[in-house]
Residue frames relative to the residue before (quaternion, step in Angstrom):
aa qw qx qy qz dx dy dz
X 1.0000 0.0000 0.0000 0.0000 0.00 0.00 0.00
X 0.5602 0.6864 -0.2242 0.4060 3.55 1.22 -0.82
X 0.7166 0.3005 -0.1016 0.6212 3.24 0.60 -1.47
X 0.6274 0.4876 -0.3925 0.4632 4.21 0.68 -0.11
X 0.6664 0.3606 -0.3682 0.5388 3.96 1.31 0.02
X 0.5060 0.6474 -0.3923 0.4134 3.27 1.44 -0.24
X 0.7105 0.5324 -0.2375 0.3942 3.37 0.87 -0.86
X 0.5991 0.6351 -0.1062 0.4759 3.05 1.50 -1.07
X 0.6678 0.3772 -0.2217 0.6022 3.44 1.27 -0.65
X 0.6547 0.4892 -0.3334 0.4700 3.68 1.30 -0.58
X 0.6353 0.6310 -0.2350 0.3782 3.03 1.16 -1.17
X 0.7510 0.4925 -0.2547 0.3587 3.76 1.53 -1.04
X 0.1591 -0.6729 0.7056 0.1549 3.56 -0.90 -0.05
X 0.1928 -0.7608 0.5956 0.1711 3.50 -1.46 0.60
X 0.1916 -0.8153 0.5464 -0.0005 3.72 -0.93 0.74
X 0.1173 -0.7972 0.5863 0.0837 3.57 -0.02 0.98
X 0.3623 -0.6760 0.6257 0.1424 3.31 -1.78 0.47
X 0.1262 -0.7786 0.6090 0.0836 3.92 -0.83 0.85
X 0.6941 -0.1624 0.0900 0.6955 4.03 0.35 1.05
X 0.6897 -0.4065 0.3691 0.4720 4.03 0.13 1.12
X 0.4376 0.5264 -0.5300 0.5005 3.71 0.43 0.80
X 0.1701 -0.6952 0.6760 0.1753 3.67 -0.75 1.05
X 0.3500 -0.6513 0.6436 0.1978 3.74 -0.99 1.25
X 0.1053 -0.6695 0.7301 0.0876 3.78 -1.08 0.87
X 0.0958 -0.6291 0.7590 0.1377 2.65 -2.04 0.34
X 0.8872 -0.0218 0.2546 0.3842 3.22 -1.56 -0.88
X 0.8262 0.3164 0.1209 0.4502 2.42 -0.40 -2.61
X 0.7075 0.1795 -0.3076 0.6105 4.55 0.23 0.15
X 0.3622 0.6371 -0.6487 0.2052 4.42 0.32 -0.30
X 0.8006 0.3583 -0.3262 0.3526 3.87 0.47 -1.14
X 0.5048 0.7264 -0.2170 0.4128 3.11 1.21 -0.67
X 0.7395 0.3709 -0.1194 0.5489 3.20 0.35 -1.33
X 0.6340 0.4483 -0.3445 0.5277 4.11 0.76 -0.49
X 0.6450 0.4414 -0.3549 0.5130 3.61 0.33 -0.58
X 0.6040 0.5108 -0.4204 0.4445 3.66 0.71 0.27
X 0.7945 0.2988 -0.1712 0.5001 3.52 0.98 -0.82
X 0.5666 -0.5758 0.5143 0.2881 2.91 -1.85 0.94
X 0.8669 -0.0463 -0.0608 0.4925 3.63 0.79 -0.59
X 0.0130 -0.9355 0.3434 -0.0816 3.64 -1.18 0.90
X 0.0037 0.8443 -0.5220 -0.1208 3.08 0.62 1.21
X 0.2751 -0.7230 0.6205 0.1289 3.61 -1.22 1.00
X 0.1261 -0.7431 0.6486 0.1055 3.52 -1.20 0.22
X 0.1416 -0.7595 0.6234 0.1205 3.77 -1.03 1.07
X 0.1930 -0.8829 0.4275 -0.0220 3.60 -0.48 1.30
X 0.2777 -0.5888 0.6990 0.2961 3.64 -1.01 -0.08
X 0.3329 -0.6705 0.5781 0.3247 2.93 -1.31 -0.11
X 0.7923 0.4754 -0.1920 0.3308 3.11 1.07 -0.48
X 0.5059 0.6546 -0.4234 0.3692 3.15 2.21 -0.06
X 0.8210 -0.2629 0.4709 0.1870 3.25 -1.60 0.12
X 0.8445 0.0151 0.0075 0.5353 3.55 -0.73 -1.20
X 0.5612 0.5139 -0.5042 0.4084 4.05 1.03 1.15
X 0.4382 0.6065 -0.3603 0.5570 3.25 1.74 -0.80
X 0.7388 0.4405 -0.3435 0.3770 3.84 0.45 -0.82
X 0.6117 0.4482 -0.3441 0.5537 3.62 1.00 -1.17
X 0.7648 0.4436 -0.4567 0.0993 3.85 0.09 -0.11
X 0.5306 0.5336 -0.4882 0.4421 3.19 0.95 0.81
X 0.6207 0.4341 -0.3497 0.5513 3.48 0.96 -0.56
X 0.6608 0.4026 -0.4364 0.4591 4.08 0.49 0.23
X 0.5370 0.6300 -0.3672 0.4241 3.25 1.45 -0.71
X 0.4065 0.7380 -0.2606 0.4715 3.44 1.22 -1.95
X 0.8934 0.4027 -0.0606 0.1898 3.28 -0.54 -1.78
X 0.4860 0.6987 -0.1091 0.5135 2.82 1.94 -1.23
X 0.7941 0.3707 -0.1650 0.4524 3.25 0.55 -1.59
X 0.7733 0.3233 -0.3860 0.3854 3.32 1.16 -0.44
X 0.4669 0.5414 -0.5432 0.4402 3.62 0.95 0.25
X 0.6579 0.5962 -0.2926 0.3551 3.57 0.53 -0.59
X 0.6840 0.5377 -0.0529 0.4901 2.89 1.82 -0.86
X 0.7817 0.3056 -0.1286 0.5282 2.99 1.50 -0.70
X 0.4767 -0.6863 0.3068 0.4556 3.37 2.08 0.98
X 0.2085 0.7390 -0.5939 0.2402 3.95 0.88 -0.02
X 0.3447 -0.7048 0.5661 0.2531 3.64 -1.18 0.64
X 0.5802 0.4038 -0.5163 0.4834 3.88 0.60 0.14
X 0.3476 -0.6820 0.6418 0.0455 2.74 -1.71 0.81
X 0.0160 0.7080 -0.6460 -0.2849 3.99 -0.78 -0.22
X 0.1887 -0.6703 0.7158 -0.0518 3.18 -1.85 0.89
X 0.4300 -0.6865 0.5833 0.0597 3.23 -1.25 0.92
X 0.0366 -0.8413 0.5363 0.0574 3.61 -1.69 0.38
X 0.0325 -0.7679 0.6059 0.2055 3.62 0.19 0.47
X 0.3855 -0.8562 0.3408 -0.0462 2.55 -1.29 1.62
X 0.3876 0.6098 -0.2605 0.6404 2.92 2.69 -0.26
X 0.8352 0.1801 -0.2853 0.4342 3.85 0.37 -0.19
X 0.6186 0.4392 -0.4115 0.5051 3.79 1.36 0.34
X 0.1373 0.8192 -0.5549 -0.0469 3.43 0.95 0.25
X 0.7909 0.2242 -0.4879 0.2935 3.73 0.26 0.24
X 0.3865 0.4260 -0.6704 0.4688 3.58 0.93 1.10
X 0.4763 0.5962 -0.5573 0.3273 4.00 0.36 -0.64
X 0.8037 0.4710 -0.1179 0.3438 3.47 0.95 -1.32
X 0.5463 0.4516 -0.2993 0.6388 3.56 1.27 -0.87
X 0.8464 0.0302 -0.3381 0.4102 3.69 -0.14 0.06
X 0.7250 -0.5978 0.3030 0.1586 3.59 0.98 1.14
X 0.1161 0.8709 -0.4382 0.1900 3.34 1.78 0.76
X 0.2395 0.8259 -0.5104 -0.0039 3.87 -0.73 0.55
X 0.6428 0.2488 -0.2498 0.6801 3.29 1.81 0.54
X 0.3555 -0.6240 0.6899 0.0906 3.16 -1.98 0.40
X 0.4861 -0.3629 -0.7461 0.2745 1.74 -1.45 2.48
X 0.0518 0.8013 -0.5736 -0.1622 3.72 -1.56 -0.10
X 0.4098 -0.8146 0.4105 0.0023 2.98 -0.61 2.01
X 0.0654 -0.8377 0.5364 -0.0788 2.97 -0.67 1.01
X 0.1973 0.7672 -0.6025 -0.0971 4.27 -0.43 0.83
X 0.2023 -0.6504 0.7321 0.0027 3.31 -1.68 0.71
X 0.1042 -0.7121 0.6942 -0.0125 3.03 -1.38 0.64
X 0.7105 -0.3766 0.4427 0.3967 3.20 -2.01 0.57
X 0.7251 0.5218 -0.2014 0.4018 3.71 0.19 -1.72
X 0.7500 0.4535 -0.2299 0.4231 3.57 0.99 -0.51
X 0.4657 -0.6753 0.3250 0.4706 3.42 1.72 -0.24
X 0.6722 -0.4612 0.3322 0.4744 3.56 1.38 0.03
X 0.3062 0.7754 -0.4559 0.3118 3.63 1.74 -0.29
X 0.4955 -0.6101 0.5826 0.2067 3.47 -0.99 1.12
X 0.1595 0.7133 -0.6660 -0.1494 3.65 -1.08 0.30
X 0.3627 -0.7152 0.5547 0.2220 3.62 -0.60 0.88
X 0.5212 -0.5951 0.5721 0.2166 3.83 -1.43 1.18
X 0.1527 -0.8177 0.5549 0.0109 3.54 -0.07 0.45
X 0.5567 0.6066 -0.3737 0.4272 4.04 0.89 -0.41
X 0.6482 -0.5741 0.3491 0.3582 3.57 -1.12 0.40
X 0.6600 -0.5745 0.4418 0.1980 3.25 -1.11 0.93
């Protein structure tokens, strides 16, 4: 019984939400994606400019997918304090969108449209 809560506490990761925005980090990003069927992810600055603007409209969006039981989720990344997700998916602007799905194996697709 010991070693079976042990796992369970090793096994967990915690993810918080900031207006239906899952907050990633590091240490729960893989985790937490392999749960959903869909995810668009954003990598962010805090200090840039045209992310301060998307967060109300991702917030917005958030709340109504959440609301409307929708299986995609959005989730967030600061990209100044995860610097080695910033790197493994090759961040070089601010915001960068990213959606993945279950059906797709988790393949990144980058948002390519204008900021």
């Amino acid at each position: 019984l010991v070693l079976f809560i042990a796992l369970l506490i090793v096994g967990s990761y915690a993810v918080t939400q900031e207006d239906s925005v899952y907050v990633l980090e590091t240490s729960n990003f893989s985790e937490w994606l392999v749960e959903q069927e869909f995810a668009l992810v954003e990598f962010y600055a805090p200090w840039c400019g045209h992310c301060k603007n998307l967060a109300p409209h991702f917030a917005k969006t958030a709340q109504d997918l959440e609301a409307s039981g929708s299986p995609a989720k959005l989730a967030k990344v600061d990209a100044t304090e995860n610097s080695e997700l910033a790197d493994q998916f090759q961040i070089r602007g601010y915001p960068t969108l990213f959606w993945f799905t279950k059906g797709n194996n988790y393949q990144p697709q980058e948002y390519n449209g204008p900021r």
